[in-house]
C-alpha positions as CSV (number, residue, x, y, z in Angstrom):
1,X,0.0,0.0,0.0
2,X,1.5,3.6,-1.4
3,X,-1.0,5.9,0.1
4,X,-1.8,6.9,3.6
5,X,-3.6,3.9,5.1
6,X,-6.9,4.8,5.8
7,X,-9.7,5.3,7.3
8,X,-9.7,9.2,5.9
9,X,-12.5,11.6,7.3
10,X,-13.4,15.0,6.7
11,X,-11.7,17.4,8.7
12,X,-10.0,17.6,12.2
13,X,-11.2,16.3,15.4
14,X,-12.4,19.6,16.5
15,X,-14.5,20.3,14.0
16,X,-12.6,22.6,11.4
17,X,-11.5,22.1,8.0
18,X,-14.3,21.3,5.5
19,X,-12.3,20.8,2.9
20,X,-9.8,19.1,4.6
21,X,-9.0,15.3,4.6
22,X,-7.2,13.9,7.7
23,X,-6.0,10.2,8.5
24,X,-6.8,8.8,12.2
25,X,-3.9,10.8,13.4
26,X,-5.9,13.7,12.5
27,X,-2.6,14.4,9.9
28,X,-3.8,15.8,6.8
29,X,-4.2,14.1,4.2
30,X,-5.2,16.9,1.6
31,X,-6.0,20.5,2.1
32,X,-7.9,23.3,0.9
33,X,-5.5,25.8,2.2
34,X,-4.5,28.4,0.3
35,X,-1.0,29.2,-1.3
36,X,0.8,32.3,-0.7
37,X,-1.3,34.3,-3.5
38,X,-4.6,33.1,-1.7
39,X,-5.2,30.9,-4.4
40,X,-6.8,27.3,-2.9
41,X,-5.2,24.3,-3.1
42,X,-6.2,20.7,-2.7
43,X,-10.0,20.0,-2.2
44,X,-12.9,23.1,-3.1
45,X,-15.9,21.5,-2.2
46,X,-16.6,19.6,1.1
47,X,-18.6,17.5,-1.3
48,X,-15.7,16.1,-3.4
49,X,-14.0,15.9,0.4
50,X,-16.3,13.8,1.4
51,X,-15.6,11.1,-1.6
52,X,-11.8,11.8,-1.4
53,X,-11.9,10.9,2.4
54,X,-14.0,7.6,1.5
55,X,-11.3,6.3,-0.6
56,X,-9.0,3.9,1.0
57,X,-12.4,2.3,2.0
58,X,-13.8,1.7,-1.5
59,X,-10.4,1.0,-3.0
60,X,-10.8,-2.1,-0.4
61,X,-14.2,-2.9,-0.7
62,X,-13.6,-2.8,-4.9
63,X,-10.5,-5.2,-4.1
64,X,-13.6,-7.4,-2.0
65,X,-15.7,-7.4,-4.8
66,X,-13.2,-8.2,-7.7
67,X,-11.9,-11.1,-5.5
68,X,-15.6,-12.8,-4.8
69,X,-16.4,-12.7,-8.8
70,X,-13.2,-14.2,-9.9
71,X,-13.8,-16.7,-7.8
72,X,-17.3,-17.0,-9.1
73,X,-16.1,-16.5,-12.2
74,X,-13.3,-19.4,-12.4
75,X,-15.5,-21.9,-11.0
76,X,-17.9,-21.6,-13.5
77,X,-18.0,-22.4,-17.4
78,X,-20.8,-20.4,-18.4
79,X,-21.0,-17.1,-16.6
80,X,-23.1,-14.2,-17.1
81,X,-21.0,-11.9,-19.6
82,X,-22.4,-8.8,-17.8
83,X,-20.3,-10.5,-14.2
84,X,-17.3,-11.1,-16.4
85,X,-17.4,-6.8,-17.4
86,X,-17.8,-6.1,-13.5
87,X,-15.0,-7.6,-13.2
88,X,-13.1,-6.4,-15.6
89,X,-14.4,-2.6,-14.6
90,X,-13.4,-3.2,-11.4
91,X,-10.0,-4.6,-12.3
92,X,-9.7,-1.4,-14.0
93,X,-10.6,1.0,-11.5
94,X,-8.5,-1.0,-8.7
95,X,-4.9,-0.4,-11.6
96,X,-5.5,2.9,-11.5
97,X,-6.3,3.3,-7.6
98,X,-3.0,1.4,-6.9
């Protein structure tokens, strides 16, 4: 694993940063601070925070998933061609992730 073990969550423990995300050390993860122009950086929308912080736990959950169909998948002759696509989808998606 490359990135910052999860779980992520949406800003600190005290209640502040919206568009931050923080690992369970309440380190951030990503910020919407701004730079030294005040232009933002990181995550606008607590929205889009919100996804980014769920991330480590639908990379695993995708990993889950892709895992139970090949299995599924290999035991079987004839399997459904739309199984075989979520699988291959979520191969895809789980490359990119990793």
């Amino acid at each position: 694993m490359k990135h910052t073990p999860g779980p992520w969550k949406v800003g600190f423990e005290d209640g502040s940063g919206p568009t931050y995300i923080t690992d369970s050390n309440d380190q951030s993860v990503v910020s919407g601070a701004t730079d030294d122009w005040g232009v933002i950086q990181g995550v606008l929308k607590p929205e889009d925070a919100r996804l980014i912080a769920a991330a480590p736990e639908l990379l695993e959950a995708c990993e889950v998933v892709a895992k139970e169909l090949r299995d599924h998948v290999d035991g079987y002759d004839m399997v459904d061609s739309s199984l075989e696509e979520c699988h291959k989808i979520l191969r895809e998606v789980i490359a990119r992730a990793q």
